[in-house]
C-alpha positions as CSV (number, residue, x, y, z in Angstrom):
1,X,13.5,37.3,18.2
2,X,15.7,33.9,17.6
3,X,13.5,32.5,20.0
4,X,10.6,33.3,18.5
5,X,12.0,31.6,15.3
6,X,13.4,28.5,16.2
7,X,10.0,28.5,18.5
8,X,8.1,28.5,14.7
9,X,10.6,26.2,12.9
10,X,10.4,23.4,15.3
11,X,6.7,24.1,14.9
12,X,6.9,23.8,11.0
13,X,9.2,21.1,10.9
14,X,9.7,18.7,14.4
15,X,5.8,18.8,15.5
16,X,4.4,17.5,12.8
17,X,6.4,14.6,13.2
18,X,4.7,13.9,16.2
19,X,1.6,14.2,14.8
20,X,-0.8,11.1,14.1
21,X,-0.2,9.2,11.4
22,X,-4.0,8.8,10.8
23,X,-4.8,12.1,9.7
24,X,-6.6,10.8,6.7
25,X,-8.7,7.7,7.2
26,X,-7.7,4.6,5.1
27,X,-10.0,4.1,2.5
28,X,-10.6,1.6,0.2
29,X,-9.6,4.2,-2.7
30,X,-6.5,4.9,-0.9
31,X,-5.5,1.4,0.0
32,X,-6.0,0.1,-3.3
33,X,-3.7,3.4,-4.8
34,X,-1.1,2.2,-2.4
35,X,-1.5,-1.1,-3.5
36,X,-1.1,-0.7,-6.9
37,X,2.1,1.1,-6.5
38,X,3.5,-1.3,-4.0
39,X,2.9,-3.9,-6.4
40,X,4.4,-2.1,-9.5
41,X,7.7,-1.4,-7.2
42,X,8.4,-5.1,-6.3
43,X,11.2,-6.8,-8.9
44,X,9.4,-10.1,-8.4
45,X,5.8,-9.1,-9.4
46,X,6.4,-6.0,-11.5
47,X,2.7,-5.2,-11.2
48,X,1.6,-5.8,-14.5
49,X,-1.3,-7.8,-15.4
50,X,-2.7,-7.9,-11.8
51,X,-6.2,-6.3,-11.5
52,X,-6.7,-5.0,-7.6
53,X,-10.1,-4.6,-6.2
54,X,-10.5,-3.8,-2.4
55,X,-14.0,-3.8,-0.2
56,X,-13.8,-2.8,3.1
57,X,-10.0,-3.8,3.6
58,X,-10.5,-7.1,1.6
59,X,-8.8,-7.4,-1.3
60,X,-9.1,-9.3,-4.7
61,X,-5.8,-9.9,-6.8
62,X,-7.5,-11.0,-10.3
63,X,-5.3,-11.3,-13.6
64,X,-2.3,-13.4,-15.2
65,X,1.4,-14.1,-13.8
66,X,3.5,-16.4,-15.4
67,X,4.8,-18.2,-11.8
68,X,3.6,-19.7,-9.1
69,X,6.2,-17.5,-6.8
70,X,4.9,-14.1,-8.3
71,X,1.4,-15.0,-7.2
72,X,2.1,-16.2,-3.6
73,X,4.7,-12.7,-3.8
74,X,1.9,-10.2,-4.4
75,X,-0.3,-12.1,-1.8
76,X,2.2,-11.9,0.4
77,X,2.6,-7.9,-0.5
78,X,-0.9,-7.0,0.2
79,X,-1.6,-9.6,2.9
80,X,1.3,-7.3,5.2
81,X,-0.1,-3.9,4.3
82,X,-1.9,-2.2,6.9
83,X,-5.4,-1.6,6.2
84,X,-5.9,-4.8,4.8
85,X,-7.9,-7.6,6.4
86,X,-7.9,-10.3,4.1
87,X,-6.8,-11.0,0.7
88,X,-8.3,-13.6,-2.1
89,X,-6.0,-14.2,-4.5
90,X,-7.5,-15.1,-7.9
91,X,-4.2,-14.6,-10.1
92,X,-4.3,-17.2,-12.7
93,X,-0.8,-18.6,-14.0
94,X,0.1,-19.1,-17.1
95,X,2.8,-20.2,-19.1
């Protein structure tokens, strides 16, 4: 019987680890959610005021930051995420 159990808790718990990561295909939708929230967690860009489109892994950072370092930091953001094959950066700064 304690076989039986720790047979089903490593089943619940260790073997999914093991499991692929790419369950769930990376969509555009999906990409551009976790975008957004990478974006809003970083100190330097704060996320606000930047507009994220994404097309088939490319994505489009359109909006207002005040500095030249929190544009080139939310390119640099996205450009490292996986899923993402290119990035135009259309962030417009203003003072």
């Amino acid at each position: 019987m304690r076989a039986l159990t720790l047979l089903l808790a490593l089943s619940l718990f260790v073997f999914p680890a093991f499991s692929s990561k790419d369950k769930y295909p990376l969509t555009d939708d999906r990409l551009h959610d976790q975008i957004i929230m990478k974006l809003s967690g970083d100190q330097d860009v704060r996320g606000g005021g930047i507009e994220v489109e994404v097309h088939n892994g490319v994505v489009t950072l359109k909006g207002k930051v005040d500095t030249e370092k929190r544009k080139e930091r939310a390119e640099k953001l996205v450009k490292h995420m996986k899923g993402v094959t290119g990035v135009e950066n259309q962030l417009v700064i203003t003072k």
